[in-house]
N, C-alpha and C positions, 0 to 999 in steps of 0.2 A: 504494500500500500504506500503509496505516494503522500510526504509531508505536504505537500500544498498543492491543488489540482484547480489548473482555471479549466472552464469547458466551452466552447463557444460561445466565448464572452462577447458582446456588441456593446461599445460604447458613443456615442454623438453628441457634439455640444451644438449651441446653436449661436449663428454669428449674424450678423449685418448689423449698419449702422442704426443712429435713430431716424433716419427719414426713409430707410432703403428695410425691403421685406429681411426678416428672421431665416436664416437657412440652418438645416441642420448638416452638419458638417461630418461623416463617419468618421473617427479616429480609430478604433476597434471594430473586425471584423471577422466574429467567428474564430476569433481568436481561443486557442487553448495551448499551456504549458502546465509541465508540473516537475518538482523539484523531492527530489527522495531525501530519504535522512540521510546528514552529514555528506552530501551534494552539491557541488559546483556548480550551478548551470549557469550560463552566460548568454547574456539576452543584449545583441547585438544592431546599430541602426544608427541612423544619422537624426538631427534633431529634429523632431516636430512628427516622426513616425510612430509614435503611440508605447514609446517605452516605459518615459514616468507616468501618464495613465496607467497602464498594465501595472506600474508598480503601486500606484493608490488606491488602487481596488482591491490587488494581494494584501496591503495592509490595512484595508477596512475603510479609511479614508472615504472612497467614493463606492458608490452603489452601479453595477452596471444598468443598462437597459435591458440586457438581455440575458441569460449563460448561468452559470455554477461555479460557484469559486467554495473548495472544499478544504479545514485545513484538521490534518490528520484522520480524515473523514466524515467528519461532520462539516456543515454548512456554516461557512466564517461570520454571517452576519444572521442574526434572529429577524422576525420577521416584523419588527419596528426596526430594523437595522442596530441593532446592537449587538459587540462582540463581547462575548462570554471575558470575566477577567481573567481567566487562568488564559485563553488562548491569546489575551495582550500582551499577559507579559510572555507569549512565546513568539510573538514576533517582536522584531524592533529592528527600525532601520536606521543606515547612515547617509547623511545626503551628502551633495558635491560642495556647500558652503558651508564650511565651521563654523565662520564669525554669526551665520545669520541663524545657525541653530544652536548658539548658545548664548546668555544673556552677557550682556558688556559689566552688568552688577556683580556676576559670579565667581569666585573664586574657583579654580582648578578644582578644589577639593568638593567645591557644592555643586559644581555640574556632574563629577561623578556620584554625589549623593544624593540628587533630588531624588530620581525613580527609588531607591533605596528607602529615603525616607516616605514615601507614600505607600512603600511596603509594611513599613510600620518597624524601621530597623532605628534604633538612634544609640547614642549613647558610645562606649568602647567597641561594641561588638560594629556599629555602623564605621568606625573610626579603621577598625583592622581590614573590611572589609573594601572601605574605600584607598586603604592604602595596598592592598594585593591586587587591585584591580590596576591602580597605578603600576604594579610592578609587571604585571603581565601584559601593557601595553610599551613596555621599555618606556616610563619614565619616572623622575627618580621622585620620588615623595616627599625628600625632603620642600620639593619645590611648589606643595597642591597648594599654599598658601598667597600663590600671587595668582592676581588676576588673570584667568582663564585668555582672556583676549590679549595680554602680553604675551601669551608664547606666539613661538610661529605655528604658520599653516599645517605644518605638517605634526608640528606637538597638539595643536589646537583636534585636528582632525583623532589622532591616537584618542584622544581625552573623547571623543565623541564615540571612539570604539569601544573605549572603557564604559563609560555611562551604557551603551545601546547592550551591551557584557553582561550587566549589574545584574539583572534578575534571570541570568542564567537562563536566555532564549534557545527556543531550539531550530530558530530559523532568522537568517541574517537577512535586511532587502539590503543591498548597497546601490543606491541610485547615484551614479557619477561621484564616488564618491572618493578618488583620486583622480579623476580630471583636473582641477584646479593647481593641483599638486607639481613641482620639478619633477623630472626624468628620477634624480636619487630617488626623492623622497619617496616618489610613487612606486621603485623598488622597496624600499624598506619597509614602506606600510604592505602590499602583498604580501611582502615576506613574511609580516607579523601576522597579516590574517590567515594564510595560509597553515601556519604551525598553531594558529588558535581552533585552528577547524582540525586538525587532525588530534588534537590535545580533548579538544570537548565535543566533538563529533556533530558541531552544527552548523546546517545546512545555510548555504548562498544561493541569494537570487542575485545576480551580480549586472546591472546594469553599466552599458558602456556604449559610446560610438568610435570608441578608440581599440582600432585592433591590434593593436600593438602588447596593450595589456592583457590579453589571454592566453601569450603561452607560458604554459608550465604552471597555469592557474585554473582555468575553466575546468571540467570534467567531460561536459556539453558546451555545444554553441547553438543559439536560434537566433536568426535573423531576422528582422522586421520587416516583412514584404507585404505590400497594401493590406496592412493592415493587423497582420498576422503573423506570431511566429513561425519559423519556417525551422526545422535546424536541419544544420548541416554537419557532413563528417570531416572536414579540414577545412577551415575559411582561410587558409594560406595556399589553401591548392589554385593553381592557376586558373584563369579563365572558369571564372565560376558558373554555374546556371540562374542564379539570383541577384538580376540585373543590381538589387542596396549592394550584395555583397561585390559587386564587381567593384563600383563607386565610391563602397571605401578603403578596398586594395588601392587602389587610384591614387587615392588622397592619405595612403599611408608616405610616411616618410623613410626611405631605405636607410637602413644602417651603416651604408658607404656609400658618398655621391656616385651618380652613375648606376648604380642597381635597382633594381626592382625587387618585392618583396616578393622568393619563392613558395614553394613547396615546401613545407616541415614534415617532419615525424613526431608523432604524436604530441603536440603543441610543446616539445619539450624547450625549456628554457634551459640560454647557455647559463654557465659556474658562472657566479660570482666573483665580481674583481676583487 
């Protein structure tokens, strides 16, 4: 059984000016994915092809118009639309902006503690917990005491893996959420998530339009094609059949002037400098 199953999900918003008619506009099409325990899947697409949709329905956020979205097998929203609280805190997602998903008021240590404290954690037992959570995101505890929005991006982001950590989810969304990030830094956070997912066995939904980020990370890859996840079995393999996936080989960047991005074996990424 599948951690989280969308089923021919349809989703539409509706657009036009205020003097020009209302159109509804497909975003989601019959769209279905689903992601198994302790699972990579990588959910692949250029911007404005229905990726973070797909990803605020999986977390409950938005209601589709149409489709099944099931998580651990039961049905994610009740029928006022409300999710059960054990299955909230079994998801939790990171998005691609640190600064705008954490408060400019908070200190390091209270962005890791809020969801803790709404768990009903406080006191020593909240204090050891938000300091282990620091340490499994590589950063050092002495430092939870200064405000959150003075570290950099890439410490800010960890701290948002920490926090989305706290209640021990069994399923990660990552919506872009080392796009923003350097070439290093977006190695080093993978790295870290990578070896958090094989330590605690929980599953990614790993959003990206960057193909560059999936090897030697994803499990799976789906591509966003009108509308729809599509997956494929190499998105490095040449001359693809999924006109997105041709578009953002294209617009990948080769790793030596003059090349083009091949063929891989099994998305494996080179060693570490």
């Amino acid at each position: 059984m599948s951690l989280l199953e969308l089923r021919q999900v349809d989703k539409s918003y509706r657009q036009g000016g205020l003097f020009g008619p209302r159109e509804a506009v497909r975003v989601l099409d019959r769209a279905s994915l689903d992601v198994g325990r302790g699972e990579c899947v990588a959910l692949l697409g250029p911007s404005g092809a229905g990726k973070s949709t797909l990803a605020r329905i999986a977390l409950g956020l938005e209601w589709p118009d149409s489709g099944e979205v099931r998580f651990d097998g039961m049905p994610l929203l009740d029928d006022r639309g409300r999710m059960a609280a054990a299955t909230r805190r079994a998801i939790q997602a990171v998005f691609q902006d640190p600064y705008g998903a954490t408060s400019p008021r908070f200190s390091a240590f209270e962005v890791i503690a809020e969801p803790l404290r709404y768990a009903g954690l406080s006191g020593a037992p909240l204090r050891a917990r938000v300091r282990e959570l620091a340490e499994q995101v590589e950063l050092d505890p002495g430092a939870l005491s200064r405000l959150a929005h003075r570290f950099s991006g890439g410490q800010l982001q960890r701290l948002c893996i920490a926090r989305a950590l706290a209640l021990q989810p069994r399923l990660l969304v990552l919506d872009e959420a080392v796009s923003s990030l350097d070439l290093t830094t977006q190695a080093r956070v993978l790295a870290l998530l990578t070896g958090l997912r094989r330590r605690h066995g929980v599953g990614f939904l790993f959003i990206t339009h960057d193909l560059r980020l999936l090897r030697g990370f994803a499990d799976r890859v789906l591509v966003m094609e009108d509308g729809r996840p599509v997956e494929v079995d190499d998105p490095f393999a040449p001359e693809p059949a999924i006109p997105a996936l041709a578009r953002l080989q294209a617009a990948m960047l080769p790793a030596r002037p003059g090349l083009r991005p091949g063929p891989s074996r099994g998305h494996k990424a080179p060693a570490p400098q």
